[in-house]
C-alpha positions as CSV (number, residue, x, y, z in Angstrom):
1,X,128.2,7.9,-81.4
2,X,127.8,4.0,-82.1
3,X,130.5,1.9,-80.9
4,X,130.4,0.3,-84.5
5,X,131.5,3.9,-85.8
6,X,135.0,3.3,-84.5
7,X,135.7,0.8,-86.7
8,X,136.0,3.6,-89.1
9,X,137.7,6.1,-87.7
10,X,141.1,7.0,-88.2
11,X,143.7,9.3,-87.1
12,X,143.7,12.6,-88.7
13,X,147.3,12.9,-88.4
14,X,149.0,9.9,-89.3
15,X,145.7,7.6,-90.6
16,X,146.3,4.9,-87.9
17,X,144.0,3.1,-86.2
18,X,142.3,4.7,-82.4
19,X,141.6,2.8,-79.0
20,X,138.5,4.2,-77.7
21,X,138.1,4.5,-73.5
22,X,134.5,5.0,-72.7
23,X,133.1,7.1,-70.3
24,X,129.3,7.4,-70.6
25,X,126.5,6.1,-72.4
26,X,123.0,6.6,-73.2
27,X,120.6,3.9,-72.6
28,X,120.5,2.6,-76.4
29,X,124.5,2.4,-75.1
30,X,125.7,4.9,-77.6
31,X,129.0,6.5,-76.6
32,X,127.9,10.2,-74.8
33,X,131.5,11.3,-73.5
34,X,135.1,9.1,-74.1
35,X,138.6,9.2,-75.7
36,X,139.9,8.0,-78.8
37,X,143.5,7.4,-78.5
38,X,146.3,7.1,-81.4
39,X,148.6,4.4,-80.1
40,X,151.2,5.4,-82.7
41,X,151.8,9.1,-82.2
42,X,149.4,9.4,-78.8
43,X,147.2,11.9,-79.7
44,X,143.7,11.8,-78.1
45,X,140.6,12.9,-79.7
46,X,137.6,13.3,-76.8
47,X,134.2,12.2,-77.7
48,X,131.9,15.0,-76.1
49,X,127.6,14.4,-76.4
50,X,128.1,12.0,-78.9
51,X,130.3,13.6,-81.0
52,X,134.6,12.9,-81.6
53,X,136.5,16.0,-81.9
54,X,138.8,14.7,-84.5
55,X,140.2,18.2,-86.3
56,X,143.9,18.2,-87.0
57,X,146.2,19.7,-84.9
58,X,146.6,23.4,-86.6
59,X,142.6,23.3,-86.5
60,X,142.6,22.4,-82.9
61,X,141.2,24.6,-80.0
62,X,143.2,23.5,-77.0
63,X,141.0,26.4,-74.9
64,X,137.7,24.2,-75.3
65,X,139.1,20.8,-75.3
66,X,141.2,20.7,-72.1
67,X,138.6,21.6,-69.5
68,X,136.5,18.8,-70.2
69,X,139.9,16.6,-69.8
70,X,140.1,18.2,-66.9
71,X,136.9,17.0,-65.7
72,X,137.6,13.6,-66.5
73,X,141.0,13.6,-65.1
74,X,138.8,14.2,-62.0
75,X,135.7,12.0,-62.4
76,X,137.4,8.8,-63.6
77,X,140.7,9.5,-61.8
78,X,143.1,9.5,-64.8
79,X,146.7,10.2,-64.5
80,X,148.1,13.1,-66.9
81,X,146.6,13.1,-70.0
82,X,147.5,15.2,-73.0
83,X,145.6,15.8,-75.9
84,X,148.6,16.2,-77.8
85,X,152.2,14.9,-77.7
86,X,155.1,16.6,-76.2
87,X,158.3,16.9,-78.3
């Protein structure tokens, strides 16, 4: 993903604007692995070989996304980090 792409993204659920954290990049620096971030309503969207996983929640498979959090959490030393908001 170019970093230029951000600019128009969105969040699926409440169309705000994201905060991307990157992770890796190729050598043309396109984005390989990072989060998008919702500052309104927190939800994070991981960007995973180039590509943002941005379906809405009910679309949403928690099973495939949260191992490679996982692996973040451990190679970049993030605190908890949840894909989607607690009530």
């Amino acid at each position: 993903m170019r970093i230029k792409t951000i600019e128009k993204l969105c969040c699926p659920f409440d169309k705000k604007d994201l905060k991307l954290d990157i992770f890796t990049k190729d050598i043309n620096l396109n984005i390989l692995e990072g989060i998008l971030t919702c500052a309104y309503c927190k939800r994070k969207y991981p960007i995973v070989h180039g590509v943002p996983i941005m379906s809405p929640d009910e679309y949403r498979q928690m099973e495939l996304e949260q191992p490679i959090i996982e692996k973040w959490k451990l190679e970049h030393g993030l605190s908890d980090m949840q894909l989607v908001p607690k009530n």
